[in-house]
C-alpha positions as CSV (number, residue, x, y, z in Angstrom):
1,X,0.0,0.0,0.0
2,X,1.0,3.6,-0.7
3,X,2.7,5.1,2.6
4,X,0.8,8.3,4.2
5,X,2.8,10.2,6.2
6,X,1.3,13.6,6.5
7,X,-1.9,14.8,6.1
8,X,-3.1,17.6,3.9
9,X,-6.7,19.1,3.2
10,X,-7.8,20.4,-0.2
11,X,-10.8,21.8,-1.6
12,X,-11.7,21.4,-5.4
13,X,-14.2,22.0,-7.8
14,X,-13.6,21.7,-11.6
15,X,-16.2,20.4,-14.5
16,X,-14.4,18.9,-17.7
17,X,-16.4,17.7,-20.9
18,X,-14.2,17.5,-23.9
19,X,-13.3,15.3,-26.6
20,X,-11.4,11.8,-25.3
21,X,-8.0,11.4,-27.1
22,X,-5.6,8.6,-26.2
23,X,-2.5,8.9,-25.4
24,X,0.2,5.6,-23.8
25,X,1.1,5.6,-20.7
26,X,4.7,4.5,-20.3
27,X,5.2,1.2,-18.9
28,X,7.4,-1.9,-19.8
29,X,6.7,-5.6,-18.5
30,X,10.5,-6.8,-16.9
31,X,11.2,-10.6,-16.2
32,X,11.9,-9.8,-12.5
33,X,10.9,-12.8,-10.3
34,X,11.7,-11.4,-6.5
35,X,9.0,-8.9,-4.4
36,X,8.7,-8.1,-1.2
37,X,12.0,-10.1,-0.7
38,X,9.9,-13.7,-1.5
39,X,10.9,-15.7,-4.5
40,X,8.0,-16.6,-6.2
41,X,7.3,-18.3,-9.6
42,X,7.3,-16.3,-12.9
43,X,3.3,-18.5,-13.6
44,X,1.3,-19.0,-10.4
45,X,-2.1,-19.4,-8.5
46,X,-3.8,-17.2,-5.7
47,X,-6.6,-17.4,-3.7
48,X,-8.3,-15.9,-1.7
49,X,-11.1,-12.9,-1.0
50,X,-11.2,-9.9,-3.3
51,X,-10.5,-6.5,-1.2
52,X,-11.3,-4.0,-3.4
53,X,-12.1,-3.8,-7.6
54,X,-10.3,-0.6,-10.0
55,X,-12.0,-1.7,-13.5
56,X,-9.1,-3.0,-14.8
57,X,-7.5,-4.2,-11.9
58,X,-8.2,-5.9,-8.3
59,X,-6.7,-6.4,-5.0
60,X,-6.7,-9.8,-3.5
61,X,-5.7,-10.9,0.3
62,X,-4.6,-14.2,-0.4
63,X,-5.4,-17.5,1.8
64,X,-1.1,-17.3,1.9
65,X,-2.0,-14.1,4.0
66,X,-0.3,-12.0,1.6
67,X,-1.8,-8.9,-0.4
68,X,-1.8,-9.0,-3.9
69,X,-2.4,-6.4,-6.8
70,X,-4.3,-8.4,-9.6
71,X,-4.0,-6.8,-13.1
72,X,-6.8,-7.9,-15.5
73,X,-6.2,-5.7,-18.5
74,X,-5.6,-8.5,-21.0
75,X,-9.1,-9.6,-20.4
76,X,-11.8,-8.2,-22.7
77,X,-14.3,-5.7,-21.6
78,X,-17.0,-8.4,-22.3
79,X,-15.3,-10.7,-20.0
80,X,-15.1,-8.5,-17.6
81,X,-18.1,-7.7,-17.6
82,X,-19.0,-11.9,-17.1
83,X,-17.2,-12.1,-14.2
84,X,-19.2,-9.0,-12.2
85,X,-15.9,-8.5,-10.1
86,X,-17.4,-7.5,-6.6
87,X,-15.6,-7.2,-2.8
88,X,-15.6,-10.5,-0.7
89,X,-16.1,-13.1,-3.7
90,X,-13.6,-15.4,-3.5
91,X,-11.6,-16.3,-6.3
92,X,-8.9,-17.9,-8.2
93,X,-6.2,-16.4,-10.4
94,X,-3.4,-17.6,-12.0
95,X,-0.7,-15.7,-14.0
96,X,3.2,-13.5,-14.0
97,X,4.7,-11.9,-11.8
98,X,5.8,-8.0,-12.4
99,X,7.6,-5.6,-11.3
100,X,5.9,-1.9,-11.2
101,X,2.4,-0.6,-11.4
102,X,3.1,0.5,-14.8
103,X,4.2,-2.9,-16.1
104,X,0.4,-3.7,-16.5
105,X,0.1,-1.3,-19.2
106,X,1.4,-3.2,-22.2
107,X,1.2,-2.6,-26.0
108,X,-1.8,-4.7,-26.2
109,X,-3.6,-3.0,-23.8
110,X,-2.9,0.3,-25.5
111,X,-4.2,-1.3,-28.6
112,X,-7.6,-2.1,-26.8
113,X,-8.5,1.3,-27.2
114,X,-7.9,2.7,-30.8
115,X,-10.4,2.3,-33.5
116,X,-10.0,-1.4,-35.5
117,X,-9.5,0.4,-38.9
118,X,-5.6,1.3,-37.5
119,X,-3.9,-0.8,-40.3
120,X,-1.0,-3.5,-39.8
121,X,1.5,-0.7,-41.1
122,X,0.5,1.9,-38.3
123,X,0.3,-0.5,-35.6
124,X,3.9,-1.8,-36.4
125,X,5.0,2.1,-36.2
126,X,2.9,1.9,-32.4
127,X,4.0,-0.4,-31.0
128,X,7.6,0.9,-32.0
129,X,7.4,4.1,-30.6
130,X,5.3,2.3,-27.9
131,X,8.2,0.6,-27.1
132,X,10.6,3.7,-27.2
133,X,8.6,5.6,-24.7
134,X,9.4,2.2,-21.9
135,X,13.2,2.6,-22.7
136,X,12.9,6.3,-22.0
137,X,10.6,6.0,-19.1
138,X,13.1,4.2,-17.4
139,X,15.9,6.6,-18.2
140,X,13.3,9.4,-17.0
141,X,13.8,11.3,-19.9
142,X,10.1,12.7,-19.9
143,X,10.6,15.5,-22.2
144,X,11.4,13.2,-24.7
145,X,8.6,10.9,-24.1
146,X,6.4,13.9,-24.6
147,X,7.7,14.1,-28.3
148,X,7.5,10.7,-29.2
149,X,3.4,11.1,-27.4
150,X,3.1,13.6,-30.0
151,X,3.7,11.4,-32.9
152,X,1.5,8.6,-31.9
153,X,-1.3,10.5,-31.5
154,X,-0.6,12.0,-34.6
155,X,-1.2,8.4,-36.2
156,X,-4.3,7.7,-34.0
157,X,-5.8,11.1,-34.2
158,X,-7.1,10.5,-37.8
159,X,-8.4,7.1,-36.7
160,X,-10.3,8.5,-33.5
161,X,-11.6,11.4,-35.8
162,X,-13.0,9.3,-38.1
163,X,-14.4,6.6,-36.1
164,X,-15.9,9.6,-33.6
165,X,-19.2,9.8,-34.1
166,X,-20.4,13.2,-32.0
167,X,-23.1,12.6,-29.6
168,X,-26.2,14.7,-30.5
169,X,-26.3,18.5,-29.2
170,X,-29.2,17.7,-26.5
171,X,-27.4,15.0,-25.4
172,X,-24.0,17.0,-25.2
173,X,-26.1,19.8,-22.8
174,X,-27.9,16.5,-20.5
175,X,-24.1,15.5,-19.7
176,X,-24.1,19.3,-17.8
177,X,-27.0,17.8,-15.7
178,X,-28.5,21.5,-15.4
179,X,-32.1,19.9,-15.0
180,X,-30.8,18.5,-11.7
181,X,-31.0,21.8,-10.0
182,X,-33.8,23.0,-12.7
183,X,-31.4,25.5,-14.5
184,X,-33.4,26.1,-17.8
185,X,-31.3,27.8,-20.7
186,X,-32.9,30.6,-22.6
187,X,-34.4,29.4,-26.2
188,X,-32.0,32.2,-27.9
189,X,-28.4,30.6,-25.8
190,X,-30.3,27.4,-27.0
191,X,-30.2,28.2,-30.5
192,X,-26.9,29.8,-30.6
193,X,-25.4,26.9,-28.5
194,X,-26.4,24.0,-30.7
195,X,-24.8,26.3,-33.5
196,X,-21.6,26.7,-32.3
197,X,-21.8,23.1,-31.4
198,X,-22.4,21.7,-35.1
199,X,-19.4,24.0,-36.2
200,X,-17.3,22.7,-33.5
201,X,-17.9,18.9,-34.1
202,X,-17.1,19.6,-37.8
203,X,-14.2,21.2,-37.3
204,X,-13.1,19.0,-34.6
205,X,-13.9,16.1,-37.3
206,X,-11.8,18.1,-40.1
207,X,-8.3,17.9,-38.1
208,X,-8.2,21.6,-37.8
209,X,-8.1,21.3,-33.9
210,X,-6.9,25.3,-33.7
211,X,-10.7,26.8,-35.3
212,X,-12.4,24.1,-33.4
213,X,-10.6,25.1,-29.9
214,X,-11.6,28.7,-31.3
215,X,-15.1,27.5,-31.2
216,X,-15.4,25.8,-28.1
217,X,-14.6,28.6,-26.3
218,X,-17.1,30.3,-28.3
219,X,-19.5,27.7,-26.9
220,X,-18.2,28.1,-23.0
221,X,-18.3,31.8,-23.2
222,X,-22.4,31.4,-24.0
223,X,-22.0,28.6,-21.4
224,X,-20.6,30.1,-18.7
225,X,-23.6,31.8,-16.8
226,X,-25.1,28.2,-16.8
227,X,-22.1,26.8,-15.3
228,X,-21.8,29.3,-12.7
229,X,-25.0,29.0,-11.8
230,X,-24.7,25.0,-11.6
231,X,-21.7,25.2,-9.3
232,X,-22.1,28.7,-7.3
233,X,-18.8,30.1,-5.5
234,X,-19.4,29.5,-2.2
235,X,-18.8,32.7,-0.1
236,X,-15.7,32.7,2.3
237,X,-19.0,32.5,5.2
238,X,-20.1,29.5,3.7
239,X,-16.6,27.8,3.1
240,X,-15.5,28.8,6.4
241,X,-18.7,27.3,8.2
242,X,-18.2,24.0,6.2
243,X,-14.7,23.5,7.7
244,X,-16.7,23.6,11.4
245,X,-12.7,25.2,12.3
246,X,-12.3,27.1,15.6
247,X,-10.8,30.3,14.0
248,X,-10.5,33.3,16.1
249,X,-12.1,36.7,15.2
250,X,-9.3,38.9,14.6
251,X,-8.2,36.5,12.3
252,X,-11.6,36.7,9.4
253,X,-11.3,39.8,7.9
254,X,-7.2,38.9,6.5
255,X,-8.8,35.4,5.9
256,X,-11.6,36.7,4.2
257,X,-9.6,39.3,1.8
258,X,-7.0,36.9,0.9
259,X,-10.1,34.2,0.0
260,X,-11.9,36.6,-1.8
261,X,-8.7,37.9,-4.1
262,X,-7.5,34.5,-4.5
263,X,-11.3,33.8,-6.6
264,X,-11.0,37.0,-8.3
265,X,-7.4,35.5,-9.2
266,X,-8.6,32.6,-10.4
267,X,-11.5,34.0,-12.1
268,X,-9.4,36.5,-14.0
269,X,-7.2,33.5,-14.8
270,X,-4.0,35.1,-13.4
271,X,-2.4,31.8,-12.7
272,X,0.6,33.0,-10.6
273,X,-1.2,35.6,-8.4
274,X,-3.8,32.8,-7.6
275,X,-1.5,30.5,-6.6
276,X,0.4,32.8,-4.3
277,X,-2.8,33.7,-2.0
278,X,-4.0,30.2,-2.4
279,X,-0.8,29.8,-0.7
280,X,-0.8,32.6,2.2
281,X,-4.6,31.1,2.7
282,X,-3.3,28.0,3.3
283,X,-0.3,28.9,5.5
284,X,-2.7,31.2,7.8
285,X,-5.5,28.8,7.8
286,X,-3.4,25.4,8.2
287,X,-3.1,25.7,12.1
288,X,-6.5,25.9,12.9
289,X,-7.3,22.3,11.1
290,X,-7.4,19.5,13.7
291,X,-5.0,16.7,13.2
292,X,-6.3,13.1,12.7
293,X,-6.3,11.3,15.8
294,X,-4.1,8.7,16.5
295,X,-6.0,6.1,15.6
296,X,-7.8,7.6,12.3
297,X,-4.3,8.2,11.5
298,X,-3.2,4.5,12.4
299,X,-6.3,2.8,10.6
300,X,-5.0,4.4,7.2
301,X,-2.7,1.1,7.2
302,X,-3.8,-2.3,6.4
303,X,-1.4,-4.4,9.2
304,X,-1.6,-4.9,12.3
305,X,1.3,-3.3,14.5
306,X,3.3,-4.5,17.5
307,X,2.2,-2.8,20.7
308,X,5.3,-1.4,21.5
309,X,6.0,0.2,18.0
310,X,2.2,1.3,18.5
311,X,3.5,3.1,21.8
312,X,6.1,4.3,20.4
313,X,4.4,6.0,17.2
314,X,1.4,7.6,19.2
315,X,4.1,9.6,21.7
316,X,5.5,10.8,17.7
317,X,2.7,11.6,16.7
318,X,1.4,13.5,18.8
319,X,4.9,15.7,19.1
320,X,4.4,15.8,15.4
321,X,1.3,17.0,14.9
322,X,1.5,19.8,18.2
323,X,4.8,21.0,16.2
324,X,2.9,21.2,13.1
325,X,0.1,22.8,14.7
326,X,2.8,25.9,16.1
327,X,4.5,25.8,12.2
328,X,7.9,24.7,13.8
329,X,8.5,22.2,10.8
330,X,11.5,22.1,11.0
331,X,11.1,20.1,14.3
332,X,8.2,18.2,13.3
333,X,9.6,16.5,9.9
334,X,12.2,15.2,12.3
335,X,9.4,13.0,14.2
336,X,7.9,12.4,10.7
337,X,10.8,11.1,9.9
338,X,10.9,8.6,12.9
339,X,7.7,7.7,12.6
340,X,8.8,6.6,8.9
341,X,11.4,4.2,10.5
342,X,9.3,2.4,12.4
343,X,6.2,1.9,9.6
344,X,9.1,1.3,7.0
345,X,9.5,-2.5,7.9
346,X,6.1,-3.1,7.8
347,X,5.2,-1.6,4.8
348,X,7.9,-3.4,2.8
349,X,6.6,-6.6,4.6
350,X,3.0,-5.8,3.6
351,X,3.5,-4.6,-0.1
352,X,0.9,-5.8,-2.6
353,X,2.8,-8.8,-4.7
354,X,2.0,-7.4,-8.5
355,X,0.0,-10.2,-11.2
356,X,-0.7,-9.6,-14.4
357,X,-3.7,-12.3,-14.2
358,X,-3.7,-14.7,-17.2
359,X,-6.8,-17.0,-16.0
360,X,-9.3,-16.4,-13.7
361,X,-12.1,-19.0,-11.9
362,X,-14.7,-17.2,-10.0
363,X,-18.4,-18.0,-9.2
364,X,-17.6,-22.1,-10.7
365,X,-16.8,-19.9,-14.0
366,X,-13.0,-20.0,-15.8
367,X,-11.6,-16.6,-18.2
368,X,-8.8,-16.9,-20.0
369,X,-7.4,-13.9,-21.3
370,X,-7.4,-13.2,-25.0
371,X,-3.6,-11.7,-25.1
C-alpha cells in the first residue's frame, strides 16, 4: 500500500467535458521474479477474497495471507463484464509476476483502445514508438517521451476522428445535468449553443483542432452563466462554516480578503497571483485544522502493528502534529521522519505482490485472457 505520512486538506471544484483522445502511458513488462523479498514463480495461482475492484485491476488478500495487486487488463471488456468483479467473492487467479504498477500497461492493452481500422502498417509504427517511450521512461527522460506522445497520436488522431461519431447536441447539454437543479437555458443561448456546437464537431472532425478550440470557447463563453449557476462560488462564510474550524475573530477579515482575491485570481485566470494567495490562505489557515487522531491516522494502514512500535508512534505523533500545529516544521519533519522508521518495515513486509492475471475462476466460472 502507498505510505501516508502527512496529512493535507484540499478543496476542489472543476467540470471537464471534452473530446477523449488517447495517449500511452509508459510502462514496460521486466522478467523480475523477486517482491517483497519472497521468491516466487514467474506463472502461479492465488486465492483468496477480493479486497477491493479498480475496472481493470483488483486487490486480493490471499489464503497465503499476503496482499496481492491483480491486473486484468488483457481480459476483454466483455469478459469482464462476465465475471461482475465485486468485494468479498472469492476467487482464483493464475498468471506472471511483475515488477511496477506501470508494467500492467502493455502494447496490447494500448491497442484495446484505438479504433480497428488502424492498419498493420500503423500498428507496427505503435507499437515501435510504444516501445521507445518504456526505454525512455526508465531513463526518466520525460521530455522526450512527450515528443514521441506527439507522434502517436498524430497516427491515431485520424483514426479517433474518423471513427468519432459526435453525440447529438441535446445529449451534449444532458451531460451538464443542469435539470438536476432545474437550470433552464434561454431558447435564444439554445439556438446559438447548438450552433456553435455543429461547427465545433465539424471542425473538430476536419483535423483543424486550432478553429475548433476557437469554437469551443465560443460555446463556454455562452455557457458560462449556466455553469456558474450550476456550481455557485461559495462565499468565504459559507466555506469557512463548512470546515466547522475554531478560528478566532481577529483573524476573518485577513482570511476573508485573501479568500476573496484569491477567486477573483482565479476568475481573471492570473495563474501565478492565484497561486500565491491560495498559498498565504493555506499557510494562515493550516493551524486551525485539527489533526487526525491517532487512531484515524493508524487505521490508514492495512497491518496490524506490534504494541510497542504502536506506543512508540502515538508519543511521535502526537509531538508531530503539536509542532505542526505551532509551524515549527523544521522540528516536526524530524518526528515524521521517525515515525517513517518504524512503519518502514512493515510496509515493505505488507506490499501488494503485482499479477498480471492470465486465468481467472470465480463464481464455478474459468476466463482466460485473449492476449
Amino acid at each position: 500500500m502507498k505510505k501516508t505520512i502527512k496529512k493535507s486538506w484540499m478543496i476542489v471544484s472543476a467540470l471537464t467535458i471534452g473530446m477523449a483522445v488517447f495517449t500511452p502511458h509508459q510502462a514496460e513488462a521486466t522478467t523480475a521474479k523477486t517482491t517483497n523479498e519472497i521468491t516466487v514463480k514467474a506463472e502461479q495461482q492465488i486465492k483468496g477474497a477480493i479486497k477491493s475492484v479498480y475496472g481493470d485491476s483488483i486487490t486480493i488478500k490471499g489464503k497465503d495471507g499476503k496482499n496481492y495487486y491483480i491486473g486484468i487488463q488483457n481480459f476483454s471488456d466483455e469478459q469482464l463484464e462476465k465475471m461482475n468483479l465485486v468485494e468479498g467473492q472469492e476467487i482464483s487467479v493464475e498468471g506472471s509476476l511483475v515488477q511496477d504498477y506501470s508494467d500492467f500497461y502493455t502494447f496490447d492493452v494500448y491497442t484495446k483502445s484505438l479504433p480497428k481500422e488502424i492498419t498493420k502498417k500503423d500498428l507496427a509504427k505503435l507499437e515501435k514508438l510504444f516501445n521507445q517511450t518504456k526505454k525512455l521512461e526508465k531513463e526518466e527522460k520525460y521530455d522526450e517521451i512527450d515528443k514521441i506522445n506527439l507522434e502517436m497520436d498524430k497516427i491515431t488522431k485520424p483514426y479517433i476522428l474518423a471513427s468519432w461519431v459526435p453525440a447529438p447536441f441535446e445529449e451534449f447539454i444532458e451531460a451538464y445535468e443542469f435539470s438536476e437543479k432545474n437550470i433552464v437555458i434561454k431558447e435564444n443561448d439554445t439556438k446559438q449553443l447548438k450552433d456553435i456546437y455543429q461547427q465545433w464537431t465539424k471542425l473538430e472532425k476536419s483535423g483543424k483542432e486550432e478553429k475548433a478550440q476557437e469554437k469551443f470557447d465560443e460555446f463556454q463563453k455562452v455557457l458560462q452563466p449556466y455553469l456558474d449557476a450550476l456550481n455557485p462560488q461559495l462565499t468565504f462564510e459559507e466555506y469557512i462554516s463548512d470546515l466547522e474550524l475554531d478560528i478566532p475573530a481577529e483573524a476573518m477579515p485577513k482570511l476573508k480578503t485573501l479568500y476573496n482575491d484569491a477567486k477573483k485570481a482565479d476568475k481573471d485566470k492570473n495563474d501565478q497571483l492565484s497561486e500565491k494567495l491560495w498559498g498565504e490562505f493555506d499557510e494562515m489557515i493550516n493551524p486551525y485544522f485539527k489533526p487526525l487522531s491517532f487512531e484515524d491516522y493508524l487505521s490508514d494502514f492495512d497491518f496490524e502493528i506490534k504494541a510497542n512500535d504502536q506506543k512508540q508512534l502515538k508519543k511521535l505523533y502526537e509531538e508531530a502534529t503539536a509542532l505542526d500545529k505551532k509551524g515549527d516544521y523544521e522540528k516536526s519533519n524530524e518526528k515524521w521522519v521517525a515515525i517513517d522508521k518504524i512503519l518502514n518495515p512493515y510496509i515493505e513486509a505488507n506490499k501488494e505482490i503485482l499479477i498480471s492475471a492470465s486465468k481467472v475462476t470465480i463464481n464455478g466460472k474459468v476466463y482466460n485472457s485473449k492476449h
